[in-house]
C-alpha positions in Angstrom: 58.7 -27.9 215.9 58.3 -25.5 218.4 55.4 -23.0 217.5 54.7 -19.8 219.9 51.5 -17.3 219.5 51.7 -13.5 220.2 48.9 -11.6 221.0 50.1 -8.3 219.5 52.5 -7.4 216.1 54.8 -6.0 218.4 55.0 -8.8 220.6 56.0 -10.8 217.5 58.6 -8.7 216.4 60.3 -8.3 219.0 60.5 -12.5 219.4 61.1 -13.1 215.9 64.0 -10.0 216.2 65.6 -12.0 218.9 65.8 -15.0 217.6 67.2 -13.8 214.0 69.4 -11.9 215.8 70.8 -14.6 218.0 71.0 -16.6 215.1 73.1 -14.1 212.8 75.4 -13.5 216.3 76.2 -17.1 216.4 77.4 -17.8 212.6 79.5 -13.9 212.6 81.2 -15.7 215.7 81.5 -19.5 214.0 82.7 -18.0 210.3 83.2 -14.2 210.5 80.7 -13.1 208.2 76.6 -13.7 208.0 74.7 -13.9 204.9 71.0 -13.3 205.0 67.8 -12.8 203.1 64.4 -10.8 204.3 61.1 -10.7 203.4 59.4 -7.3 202.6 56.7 -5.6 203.2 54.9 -4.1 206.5 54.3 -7.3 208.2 58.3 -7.2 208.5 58.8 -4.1 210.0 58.2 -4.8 213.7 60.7 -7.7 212.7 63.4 -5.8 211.0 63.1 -2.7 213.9 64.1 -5.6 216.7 66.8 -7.2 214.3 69.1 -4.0 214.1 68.5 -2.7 217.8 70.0 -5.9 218.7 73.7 -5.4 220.2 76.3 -7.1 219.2 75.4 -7.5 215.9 77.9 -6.3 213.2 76.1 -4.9 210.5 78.2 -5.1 207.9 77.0 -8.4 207.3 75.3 -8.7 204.0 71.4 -8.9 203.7 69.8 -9.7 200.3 65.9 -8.3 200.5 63.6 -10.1 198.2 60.9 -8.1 196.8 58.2 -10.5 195.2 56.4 -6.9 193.9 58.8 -7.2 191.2 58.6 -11.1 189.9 
């Protein structure tokens, strides 16, 4: 397991943006569609900001937010 440390929110968001990002690229190019689910809340916004700035992404993928205020 590779573990990295940030020194700022931003910094982390931006990283963790990326690398979701990247990820989502690669299966819309494998099977033509991405499924995926985010976490809420303001700890994910730095996160989520990074995510859709990203090119290349097509965002008509679907994204399924879970929002544990309601269980």
């Amino acid at each position: 397991m590779k573990i990295n440390t940030f020194s700022t929110p931003p910094e982390l968001g931006k990283a963790a943006g990326n690398i979701a990002a990247g990820l989502i690229w690669q299966t819309i190019a494998a099977k033509g569609h991405a499924t995926i689910i985010s976490a809420t809340g303001t700890s994910q916004f730095k996160t989520l900001k990074e995510l859709v700035a990203w090119p290349g992404v097509d965002w008509k993928t679907e994204c399924c937010i879970i929002d544990f205020s309601l269980l």
